[in-house]
Biopython code that builds the backbone (N, CA, C, O; Angstrom):
import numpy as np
from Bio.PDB.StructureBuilder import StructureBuilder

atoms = [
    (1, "UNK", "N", (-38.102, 140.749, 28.330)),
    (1, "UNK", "CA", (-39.060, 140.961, 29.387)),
    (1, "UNK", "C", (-39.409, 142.445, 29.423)),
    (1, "UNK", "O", (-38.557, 143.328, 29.321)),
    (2, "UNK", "N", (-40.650, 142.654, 29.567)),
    (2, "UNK", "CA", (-41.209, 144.054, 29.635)),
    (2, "UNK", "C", (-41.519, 144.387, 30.940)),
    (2, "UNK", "O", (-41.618, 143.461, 31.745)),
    (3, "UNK", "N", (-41.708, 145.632, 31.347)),
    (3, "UNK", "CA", (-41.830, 146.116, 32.653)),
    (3, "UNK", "C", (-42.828, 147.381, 32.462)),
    (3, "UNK", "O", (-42.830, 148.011, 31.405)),
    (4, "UNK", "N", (-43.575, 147.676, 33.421)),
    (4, "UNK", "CA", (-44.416, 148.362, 33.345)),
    (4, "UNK", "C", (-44.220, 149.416, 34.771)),
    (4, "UNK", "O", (-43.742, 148.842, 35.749)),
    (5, "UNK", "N", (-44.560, 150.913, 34.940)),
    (5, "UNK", "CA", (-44.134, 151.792, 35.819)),
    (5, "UNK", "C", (-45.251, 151.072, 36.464)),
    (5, "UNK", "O", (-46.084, 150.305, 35.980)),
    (6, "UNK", "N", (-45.015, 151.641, 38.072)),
    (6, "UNK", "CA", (-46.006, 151.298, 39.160)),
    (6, "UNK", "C", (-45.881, 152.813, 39.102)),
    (6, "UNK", "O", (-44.905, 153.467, 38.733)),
    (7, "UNK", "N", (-47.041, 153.233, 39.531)),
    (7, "UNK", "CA", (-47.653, 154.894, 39.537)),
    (7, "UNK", "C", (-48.939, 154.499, 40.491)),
    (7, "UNK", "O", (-49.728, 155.442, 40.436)),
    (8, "UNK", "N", (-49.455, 153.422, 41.371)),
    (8, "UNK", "CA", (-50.737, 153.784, 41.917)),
    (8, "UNK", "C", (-50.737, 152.653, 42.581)),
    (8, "UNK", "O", (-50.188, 151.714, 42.004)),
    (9, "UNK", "N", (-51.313, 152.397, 43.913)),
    (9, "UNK", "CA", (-51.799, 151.206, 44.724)),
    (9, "UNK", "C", (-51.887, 150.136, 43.736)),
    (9, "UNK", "O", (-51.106, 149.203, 43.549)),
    (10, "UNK", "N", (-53.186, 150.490, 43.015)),
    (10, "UNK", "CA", (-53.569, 149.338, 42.452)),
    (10, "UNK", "C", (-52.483, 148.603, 40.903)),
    (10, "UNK", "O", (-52.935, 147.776, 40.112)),
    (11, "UNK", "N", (-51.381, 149.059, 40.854)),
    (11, "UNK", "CA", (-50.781, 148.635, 40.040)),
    (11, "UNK", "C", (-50.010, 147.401, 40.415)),
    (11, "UNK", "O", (-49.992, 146.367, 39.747)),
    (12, "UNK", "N", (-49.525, 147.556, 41.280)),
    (12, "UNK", "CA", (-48.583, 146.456, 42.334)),
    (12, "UNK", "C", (-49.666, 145.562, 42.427)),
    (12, "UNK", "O", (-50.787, 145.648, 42.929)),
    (13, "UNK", "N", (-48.814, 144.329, 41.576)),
    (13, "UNK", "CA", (-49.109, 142.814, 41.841)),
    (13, "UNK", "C", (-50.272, 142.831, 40.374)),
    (13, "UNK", "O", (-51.114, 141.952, 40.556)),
    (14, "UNK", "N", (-50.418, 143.297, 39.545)),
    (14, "UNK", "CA", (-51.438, 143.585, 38.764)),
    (14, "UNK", "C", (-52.907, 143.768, 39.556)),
    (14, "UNK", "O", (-53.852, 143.068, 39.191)),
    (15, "UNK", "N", (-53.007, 144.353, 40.220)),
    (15, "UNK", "CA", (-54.350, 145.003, 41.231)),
    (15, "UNK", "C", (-54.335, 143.918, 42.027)),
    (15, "UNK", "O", (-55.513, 143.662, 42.276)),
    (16, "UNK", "N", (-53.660, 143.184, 42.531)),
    (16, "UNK", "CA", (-54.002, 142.345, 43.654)),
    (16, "UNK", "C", (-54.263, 142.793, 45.041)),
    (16, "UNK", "O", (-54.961, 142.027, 45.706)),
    (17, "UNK", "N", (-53.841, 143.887, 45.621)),
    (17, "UNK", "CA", (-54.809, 144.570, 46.151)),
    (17, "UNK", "C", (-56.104, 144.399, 46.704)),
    (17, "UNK", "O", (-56.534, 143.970, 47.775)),
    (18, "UNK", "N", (-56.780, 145.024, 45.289)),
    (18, "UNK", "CA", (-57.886, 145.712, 45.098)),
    (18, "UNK", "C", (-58.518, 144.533, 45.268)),
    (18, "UNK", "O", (-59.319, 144.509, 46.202)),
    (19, "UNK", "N", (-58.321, 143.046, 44.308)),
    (19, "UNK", "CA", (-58.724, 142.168, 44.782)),
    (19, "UNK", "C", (-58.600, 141.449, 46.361)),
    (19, "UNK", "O", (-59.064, 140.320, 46.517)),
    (20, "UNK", "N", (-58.201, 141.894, 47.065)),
    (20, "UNK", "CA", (-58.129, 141.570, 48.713)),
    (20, "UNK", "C", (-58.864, 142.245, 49.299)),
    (20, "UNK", "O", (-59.628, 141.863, 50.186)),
    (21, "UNK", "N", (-58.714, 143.554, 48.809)),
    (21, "UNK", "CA", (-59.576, 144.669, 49.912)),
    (21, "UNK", "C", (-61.192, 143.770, 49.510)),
    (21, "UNK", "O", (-62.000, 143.294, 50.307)),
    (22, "UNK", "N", (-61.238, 143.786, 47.946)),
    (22, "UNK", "CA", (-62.801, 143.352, 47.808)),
    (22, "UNK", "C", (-63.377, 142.136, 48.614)),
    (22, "UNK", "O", (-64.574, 141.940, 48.826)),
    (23, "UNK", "N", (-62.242, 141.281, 49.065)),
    (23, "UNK", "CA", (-62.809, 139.493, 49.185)),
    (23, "UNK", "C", (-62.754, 140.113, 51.153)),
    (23, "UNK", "O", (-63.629, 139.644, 51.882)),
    (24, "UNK", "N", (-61.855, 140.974, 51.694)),
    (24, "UNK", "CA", (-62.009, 141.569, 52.530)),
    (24, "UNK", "C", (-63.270, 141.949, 53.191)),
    (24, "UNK", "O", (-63.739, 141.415, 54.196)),
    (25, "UNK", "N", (-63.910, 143.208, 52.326)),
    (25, "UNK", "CA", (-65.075, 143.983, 52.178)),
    (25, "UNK", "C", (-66.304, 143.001, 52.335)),
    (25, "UNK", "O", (-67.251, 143.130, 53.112)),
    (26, "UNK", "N", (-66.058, 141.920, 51.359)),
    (26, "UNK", "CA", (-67.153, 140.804, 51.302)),
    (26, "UNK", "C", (-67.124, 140.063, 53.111)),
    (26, "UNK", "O", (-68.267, 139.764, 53.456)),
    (27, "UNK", "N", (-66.517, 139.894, 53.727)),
    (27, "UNK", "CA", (-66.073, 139.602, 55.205)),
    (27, "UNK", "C", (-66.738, 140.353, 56.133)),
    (27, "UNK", "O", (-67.485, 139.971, 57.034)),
    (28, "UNK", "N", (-66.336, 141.653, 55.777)),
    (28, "UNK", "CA", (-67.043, 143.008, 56.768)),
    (28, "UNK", "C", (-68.623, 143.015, 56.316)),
    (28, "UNK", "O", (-69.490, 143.324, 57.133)),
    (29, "UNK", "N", (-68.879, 142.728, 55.238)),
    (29, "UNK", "CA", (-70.199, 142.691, 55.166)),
    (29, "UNK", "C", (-71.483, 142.000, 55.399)),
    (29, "UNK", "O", (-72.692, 142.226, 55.448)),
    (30, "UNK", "N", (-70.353, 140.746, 55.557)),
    (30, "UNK", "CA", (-71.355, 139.738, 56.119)),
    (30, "UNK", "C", (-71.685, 139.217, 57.671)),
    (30, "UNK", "O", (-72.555, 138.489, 58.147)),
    (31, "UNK", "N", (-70.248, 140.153, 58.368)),
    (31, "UNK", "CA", (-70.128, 140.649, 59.667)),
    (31, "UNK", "C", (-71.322, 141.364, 60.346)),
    (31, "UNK", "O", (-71.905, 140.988, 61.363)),
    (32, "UNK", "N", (-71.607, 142.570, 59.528)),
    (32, "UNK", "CA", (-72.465, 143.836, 59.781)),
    (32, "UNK", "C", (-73.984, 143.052, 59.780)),
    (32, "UNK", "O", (-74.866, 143.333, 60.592)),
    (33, "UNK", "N", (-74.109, 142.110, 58.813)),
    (33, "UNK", "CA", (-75.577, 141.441, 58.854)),
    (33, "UNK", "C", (-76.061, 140.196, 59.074)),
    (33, "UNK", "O", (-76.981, 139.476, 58.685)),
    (34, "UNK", "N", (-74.490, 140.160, 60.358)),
    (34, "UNK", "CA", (-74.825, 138.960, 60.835)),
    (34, "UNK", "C", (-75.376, 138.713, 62.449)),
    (34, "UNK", "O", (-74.683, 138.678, 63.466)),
    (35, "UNK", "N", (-76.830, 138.557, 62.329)),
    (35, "UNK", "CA", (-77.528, 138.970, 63.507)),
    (35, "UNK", "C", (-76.893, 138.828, 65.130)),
    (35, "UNK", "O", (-77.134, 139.545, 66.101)),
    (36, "UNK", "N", (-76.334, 138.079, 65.063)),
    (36, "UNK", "CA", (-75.375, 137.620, 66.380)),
    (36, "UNK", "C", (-74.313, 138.227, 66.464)),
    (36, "UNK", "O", (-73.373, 137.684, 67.044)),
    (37, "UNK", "N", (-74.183, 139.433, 65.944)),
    (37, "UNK", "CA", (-72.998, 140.048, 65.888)),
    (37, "UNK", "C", (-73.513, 141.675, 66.813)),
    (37, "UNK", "O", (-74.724, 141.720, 67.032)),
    (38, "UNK", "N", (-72.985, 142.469, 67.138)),
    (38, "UNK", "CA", (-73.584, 143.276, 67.714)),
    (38, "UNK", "C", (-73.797, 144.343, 66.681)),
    (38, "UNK", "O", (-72.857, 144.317, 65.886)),
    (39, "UNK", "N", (-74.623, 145.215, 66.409)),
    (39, "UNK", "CA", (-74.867, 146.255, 65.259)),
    (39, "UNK", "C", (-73.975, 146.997, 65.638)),
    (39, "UNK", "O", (-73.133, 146.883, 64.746)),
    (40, "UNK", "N", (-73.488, 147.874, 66.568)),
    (40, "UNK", "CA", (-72.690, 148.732, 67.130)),
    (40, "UNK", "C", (-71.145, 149.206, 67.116)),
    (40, "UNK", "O", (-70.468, 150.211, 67.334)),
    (41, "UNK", "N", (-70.958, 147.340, 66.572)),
    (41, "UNK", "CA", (-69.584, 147.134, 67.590)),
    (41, "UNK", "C", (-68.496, 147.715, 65.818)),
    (41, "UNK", "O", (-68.824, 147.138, 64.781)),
    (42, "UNK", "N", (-67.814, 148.352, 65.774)),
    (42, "UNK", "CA", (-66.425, 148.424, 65.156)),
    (42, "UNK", "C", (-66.008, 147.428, 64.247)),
    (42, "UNK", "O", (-65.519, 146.441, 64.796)),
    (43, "UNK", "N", (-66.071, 147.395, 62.731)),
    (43, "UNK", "CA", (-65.331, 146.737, 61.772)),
    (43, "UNK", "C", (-64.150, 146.916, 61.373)),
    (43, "UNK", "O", (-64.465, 146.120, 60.488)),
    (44, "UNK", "N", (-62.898, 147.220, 61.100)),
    (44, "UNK", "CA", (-61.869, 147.564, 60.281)),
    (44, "UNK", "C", (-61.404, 146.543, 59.132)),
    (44, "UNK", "O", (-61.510, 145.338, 59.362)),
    (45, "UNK", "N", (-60.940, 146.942, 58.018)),
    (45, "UNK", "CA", (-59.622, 146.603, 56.959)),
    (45, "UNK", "C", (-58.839, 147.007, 56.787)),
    (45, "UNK", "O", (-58.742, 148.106, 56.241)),
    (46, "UNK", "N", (-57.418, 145.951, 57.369)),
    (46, "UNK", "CA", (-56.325, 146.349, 57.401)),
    (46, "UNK", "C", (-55.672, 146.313, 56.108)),
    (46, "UNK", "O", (-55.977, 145.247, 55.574)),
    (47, "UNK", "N", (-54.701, 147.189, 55.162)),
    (47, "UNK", "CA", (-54.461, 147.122, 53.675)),
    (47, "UNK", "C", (-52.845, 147.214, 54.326)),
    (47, "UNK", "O", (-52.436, 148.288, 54.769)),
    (48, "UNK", "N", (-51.957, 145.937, 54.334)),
    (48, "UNK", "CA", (-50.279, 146.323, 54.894)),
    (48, "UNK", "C", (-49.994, 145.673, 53.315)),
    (48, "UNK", "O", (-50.612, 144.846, 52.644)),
    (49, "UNK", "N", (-48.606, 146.558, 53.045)),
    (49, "UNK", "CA", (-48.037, 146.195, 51.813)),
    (49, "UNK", "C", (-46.257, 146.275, 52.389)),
    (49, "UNK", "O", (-45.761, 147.387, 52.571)),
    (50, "UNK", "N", (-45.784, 145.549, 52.528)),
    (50, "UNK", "CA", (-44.398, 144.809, 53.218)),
    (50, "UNK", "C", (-43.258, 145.243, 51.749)),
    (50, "UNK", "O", (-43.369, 144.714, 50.643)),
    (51, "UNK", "N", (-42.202, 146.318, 52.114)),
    (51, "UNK", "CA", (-41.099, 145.636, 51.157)),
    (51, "UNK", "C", (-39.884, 145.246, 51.804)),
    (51, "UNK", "O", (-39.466, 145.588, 52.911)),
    (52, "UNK", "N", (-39.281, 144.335, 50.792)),
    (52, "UNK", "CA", (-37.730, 143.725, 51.325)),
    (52, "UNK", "C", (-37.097, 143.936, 50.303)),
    (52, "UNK", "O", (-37.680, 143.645, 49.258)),
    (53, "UNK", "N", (-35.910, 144.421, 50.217)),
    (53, "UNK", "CA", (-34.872, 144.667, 49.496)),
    (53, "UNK", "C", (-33.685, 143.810, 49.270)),
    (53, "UNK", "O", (-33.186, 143.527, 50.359)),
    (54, "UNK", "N", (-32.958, 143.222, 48.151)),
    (54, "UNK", "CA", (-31.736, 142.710, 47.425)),
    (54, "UNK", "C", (-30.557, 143.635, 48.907)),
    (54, "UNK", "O", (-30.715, 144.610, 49.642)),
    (55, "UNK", "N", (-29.783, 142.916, 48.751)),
    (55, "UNK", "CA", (-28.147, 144.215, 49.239)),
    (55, "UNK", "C", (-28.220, 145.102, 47.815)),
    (55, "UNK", "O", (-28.270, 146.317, 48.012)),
    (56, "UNK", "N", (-28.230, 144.810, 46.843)),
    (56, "UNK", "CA", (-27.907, 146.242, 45.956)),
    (56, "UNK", "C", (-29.344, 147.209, 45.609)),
    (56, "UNK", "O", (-29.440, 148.179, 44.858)),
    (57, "UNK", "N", (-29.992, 146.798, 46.135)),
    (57, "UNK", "CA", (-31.508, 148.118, 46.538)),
    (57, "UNK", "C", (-31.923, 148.344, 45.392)),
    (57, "UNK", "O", (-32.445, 149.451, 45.257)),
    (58, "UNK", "N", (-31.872, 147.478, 44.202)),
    (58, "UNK", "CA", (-32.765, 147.266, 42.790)),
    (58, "UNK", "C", (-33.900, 146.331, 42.765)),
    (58, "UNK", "O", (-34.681, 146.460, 41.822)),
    (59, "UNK", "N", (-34.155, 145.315, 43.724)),
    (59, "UNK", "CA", (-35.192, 143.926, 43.013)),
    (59, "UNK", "C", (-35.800, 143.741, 45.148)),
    (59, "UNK", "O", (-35.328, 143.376, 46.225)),
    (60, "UNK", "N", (-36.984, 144.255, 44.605)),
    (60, "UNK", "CA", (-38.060, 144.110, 46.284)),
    (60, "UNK", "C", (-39.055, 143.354, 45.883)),
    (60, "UNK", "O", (-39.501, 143.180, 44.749)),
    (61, "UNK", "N", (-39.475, 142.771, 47.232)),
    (61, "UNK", "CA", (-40.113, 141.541, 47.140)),
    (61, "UNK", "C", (-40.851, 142.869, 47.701)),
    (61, "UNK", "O", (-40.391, 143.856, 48.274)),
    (62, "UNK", "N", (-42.456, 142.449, 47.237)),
    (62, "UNK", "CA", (-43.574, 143.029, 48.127)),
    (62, "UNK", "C", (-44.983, 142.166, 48.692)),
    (62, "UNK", "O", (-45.677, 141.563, 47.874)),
    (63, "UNK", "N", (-45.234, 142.168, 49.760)),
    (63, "UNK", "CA", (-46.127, 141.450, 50.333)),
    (63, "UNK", "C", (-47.493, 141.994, 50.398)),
    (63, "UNK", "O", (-47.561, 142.776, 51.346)),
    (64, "UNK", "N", (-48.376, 141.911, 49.898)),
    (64, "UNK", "CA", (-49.346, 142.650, 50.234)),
    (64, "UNK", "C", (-50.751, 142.204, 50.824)),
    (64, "UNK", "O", (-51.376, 141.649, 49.920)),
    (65, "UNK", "N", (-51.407, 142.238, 51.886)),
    (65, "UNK", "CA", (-52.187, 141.843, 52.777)),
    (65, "UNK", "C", (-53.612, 142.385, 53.392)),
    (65, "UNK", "O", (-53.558, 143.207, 54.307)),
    (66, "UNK", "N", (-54.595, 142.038, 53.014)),
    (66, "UNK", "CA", (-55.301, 142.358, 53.632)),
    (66, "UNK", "C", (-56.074, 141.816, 54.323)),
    (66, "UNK", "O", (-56.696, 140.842, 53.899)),
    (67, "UNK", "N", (-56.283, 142.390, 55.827)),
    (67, "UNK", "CA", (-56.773, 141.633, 57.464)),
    (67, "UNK", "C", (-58.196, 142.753, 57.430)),
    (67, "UNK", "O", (-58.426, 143.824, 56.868)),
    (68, "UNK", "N", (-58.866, 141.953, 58.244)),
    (68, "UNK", "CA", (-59.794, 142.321, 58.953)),
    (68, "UNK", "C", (-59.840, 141.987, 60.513)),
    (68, "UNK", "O", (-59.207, 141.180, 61.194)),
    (69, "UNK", "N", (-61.189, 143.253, 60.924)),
    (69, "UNK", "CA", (-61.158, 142.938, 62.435)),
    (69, "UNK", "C", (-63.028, 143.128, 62.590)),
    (69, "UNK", "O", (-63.622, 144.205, 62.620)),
    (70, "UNK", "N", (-63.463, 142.162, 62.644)),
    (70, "UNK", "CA", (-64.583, 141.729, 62.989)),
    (70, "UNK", "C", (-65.501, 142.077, 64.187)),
    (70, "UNK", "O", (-64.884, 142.507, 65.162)),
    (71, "UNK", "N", (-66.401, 142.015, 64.276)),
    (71, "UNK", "CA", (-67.058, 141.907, 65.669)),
    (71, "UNK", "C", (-67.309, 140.367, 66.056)),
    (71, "UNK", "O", (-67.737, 139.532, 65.260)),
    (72, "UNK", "N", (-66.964, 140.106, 67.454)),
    (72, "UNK", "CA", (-66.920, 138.880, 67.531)),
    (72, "UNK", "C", (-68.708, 138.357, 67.518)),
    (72, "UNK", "O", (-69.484, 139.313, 67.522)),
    (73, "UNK", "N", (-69.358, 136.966, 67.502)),
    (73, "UNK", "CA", (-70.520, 136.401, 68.128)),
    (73, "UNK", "C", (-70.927, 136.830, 69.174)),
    (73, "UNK", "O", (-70.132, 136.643, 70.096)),
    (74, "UNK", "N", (-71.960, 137.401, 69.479)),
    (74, "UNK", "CA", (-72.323, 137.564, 70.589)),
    (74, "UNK", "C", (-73.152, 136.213, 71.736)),
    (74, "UNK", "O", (-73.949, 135.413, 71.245)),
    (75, "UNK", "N", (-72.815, 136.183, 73.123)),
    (75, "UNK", "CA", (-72.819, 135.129, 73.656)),
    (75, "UNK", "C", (-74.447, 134.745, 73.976)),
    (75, "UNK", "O", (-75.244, 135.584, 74.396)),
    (76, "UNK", "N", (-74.691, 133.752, 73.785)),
    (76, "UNK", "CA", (-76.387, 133.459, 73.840)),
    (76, "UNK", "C", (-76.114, 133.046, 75.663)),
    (76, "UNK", "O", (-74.990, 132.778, 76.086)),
    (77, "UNK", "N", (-77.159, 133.063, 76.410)),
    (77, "UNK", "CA", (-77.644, 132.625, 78.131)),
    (77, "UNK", "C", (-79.049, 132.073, 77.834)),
    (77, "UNK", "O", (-79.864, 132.389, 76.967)),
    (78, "UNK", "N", (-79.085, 131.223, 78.738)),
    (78, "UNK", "CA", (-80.592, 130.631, 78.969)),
    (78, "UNK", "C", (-80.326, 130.724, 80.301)),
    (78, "UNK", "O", (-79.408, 131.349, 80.831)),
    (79, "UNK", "N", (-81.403, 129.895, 80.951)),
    (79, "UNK", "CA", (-81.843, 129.229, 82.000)),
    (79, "UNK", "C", (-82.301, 128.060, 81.743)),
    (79, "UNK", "O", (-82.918, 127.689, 80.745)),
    (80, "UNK", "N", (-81.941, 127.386, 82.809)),
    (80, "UNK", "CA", (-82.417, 125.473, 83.121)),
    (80, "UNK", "C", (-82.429, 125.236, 84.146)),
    (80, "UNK", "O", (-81.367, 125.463, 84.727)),
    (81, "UNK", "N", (-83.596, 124.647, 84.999)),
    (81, "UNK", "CA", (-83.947, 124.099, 85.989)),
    (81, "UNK", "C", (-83.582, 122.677, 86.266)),
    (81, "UNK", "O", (-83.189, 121.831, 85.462)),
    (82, "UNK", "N", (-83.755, 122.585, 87.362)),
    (82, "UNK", "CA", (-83.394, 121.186, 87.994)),
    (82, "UNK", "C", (-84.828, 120.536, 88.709)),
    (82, "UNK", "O", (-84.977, 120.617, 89.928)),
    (83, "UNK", "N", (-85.987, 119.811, 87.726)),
    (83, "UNK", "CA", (-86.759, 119.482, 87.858)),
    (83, "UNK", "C", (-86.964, 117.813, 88.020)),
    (83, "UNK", "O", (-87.027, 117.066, 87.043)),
    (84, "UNK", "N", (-87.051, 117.392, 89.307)),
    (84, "UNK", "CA", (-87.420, 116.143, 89.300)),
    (84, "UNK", "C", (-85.584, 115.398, 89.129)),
    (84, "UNK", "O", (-85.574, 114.281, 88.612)),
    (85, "UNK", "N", (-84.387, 115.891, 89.472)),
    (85, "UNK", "CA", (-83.515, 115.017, 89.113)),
    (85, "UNK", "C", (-83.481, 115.092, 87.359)),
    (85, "UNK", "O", (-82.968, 114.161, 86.738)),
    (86, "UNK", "N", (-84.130, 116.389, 86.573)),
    (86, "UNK", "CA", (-83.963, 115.743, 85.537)),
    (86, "UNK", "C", (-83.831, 117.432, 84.582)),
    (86, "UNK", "O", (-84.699, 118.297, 84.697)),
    (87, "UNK", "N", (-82.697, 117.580, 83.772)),
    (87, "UNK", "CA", (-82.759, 119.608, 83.580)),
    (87, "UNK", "C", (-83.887, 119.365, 82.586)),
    (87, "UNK", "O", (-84.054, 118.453, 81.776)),
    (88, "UNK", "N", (-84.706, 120.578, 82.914)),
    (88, "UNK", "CA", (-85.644, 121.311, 81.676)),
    (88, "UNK", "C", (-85.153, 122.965, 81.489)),
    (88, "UNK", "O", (-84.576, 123.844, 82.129)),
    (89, "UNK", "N", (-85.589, 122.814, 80.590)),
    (89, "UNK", "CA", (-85.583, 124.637, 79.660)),
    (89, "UNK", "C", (-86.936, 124.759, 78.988)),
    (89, "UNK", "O", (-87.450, 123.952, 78.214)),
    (90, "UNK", "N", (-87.531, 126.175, 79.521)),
    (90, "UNK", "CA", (-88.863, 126.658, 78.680)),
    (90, "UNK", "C", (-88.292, 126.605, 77.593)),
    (90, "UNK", "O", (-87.072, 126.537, 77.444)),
    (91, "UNK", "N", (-89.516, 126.646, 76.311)),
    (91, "UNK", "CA", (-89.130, 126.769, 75.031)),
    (91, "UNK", "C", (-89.270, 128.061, 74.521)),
    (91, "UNK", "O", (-90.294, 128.660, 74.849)),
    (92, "UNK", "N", (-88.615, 128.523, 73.925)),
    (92, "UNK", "CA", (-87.922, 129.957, 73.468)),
    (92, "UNK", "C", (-89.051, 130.199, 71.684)),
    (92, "UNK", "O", (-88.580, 129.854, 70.600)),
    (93, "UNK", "N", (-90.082, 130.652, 71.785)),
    (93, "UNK", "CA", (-91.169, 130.670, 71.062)),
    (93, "UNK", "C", (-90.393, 130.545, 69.235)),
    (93, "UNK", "O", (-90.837, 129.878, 68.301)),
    (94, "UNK", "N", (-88.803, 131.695, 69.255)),
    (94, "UNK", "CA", (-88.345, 132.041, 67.931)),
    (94, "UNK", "C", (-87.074, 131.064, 67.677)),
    (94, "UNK", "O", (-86.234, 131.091, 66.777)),
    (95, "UNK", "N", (-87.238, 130.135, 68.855)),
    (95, "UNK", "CA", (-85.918, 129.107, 68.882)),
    (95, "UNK", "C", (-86.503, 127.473, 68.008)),
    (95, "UNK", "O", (-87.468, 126.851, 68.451)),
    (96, "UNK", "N", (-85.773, 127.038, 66.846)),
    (96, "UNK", "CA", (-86.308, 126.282, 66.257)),
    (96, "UNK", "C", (-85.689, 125.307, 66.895)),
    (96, "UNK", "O", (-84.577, 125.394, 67.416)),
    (97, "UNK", "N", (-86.512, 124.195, 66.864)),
    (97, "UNK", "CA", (-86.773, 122.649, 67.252)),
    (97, "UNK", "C", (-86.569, 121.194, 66.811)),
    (97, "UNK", "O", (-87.331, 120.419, 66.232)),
    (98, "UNK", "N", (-85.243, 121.046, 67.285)),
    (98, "UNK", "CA", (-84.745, 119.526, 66.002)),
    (98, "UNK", "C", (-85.178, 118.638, 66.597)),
    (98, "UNK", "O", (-84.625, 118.457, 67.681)),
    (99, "UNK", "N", (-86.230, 117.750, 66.265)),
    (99, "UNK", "CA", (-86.340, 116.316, 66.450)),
    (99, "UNK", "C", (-85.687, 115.250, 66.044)),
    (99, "UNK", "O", (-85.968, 114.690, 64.985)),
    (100, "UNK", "N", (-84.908, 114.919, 66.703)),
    (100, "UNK", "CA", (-83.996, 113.568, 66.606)),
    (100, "UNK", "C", (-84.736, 112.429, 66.700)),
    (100, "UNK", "O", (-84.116, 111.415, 66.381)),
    (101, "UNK", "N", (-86.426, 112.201, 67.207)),
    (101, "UNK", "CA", (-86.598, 110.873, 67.227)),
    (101, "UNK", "C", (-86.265, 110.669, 68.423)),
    (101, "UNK", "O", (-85.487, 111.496, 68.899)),
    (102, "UNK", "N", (-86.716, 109.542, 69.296)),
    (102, "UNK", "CA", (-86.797, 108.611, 70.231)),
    (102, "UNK", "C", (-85.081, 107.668, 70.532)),
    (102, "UNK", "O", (-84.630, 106.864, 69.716)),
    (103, "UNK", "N", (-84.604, 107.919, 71.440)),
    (103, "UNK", "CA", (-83.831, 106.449, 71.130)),
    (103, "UNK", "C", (-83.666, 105.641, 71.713)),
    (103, "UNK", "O", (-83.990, 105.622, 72.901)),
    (104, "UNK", "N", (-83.023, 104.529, 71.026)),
    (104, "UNK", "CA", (-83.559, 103.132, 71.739)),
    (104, "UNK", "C", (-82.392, 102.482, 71.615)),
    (104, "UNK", "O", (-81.796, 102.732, 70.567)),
    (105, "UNK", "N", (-81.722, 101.505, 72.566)),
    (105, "UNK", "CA", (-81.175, 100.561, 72.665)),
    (105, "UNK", "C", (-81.737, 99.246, 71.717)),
    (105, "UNK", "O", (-82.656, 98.491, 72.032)),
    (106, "UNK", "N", (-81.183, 99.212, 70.874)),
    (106, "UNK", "CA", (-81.651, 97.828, 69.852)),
    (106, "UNK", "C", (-80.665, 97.342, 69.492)),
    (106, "UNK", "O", (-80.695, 96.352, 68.761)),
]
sb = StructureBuilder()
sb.init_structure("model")
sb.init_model(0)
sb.init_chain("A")
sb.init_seg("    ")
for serial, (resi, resn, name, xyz) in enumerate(atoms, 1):
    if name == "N":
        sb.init_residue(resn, " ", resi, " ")
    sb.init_atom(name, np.array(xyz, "f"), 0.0, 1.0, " ", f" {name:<3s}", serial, name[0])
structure = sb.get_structure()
């Protein structure tokens, strides 16, 4: 069995890492341009790398993790009236419109 020095972040785990931070990054980015999200609000990536040690302090397990912290959805409000015993809502000009069709007891 061969062994290779660790000398750099990205060596540990063969860059597995680097691959987290990226699938990470891909997260935060789709955060930032996601319209319901607030433009403003604070992204982070968390990069934790965990060791545990044997009793004889030769053979560590290492964990390595990467979290994010998002901006949450931002909350949509309307208004609805109580017309006739029956709710209506104006229609929202940029709000699209599913027609389900009629339904019927058959």
């Amino acid at each position: 069995m061969s062994y290779k020095e660790i000398t750099s972040i990205t060596d540990i785990g063969g860059g597995v890492i680097g691959e987290q931070f990226n699938r990470a990054l891909e997260e935060v980015k789709a955060n930032l341009l996601d319209v319901a999200t607030s433009a403003k609000a604070k992204r982070k990536i968390v990069l934790t790398i965990t060791f545990a040690g044997n009793e004889n302090r030769n053979v560590f397990e290492v964990e390595v993790k990467a979290t994010t912290g998002l901006a949450p959805v931002k909350a949509d409000t309307t208004s609805i009236l109580l017309d006739n015993n029956v709710f209506v809502e104006q229609e929202k000009p940029q709000q699209l419109i599913l027609d389900l069709g009629e339904a019927t007891n058959e």
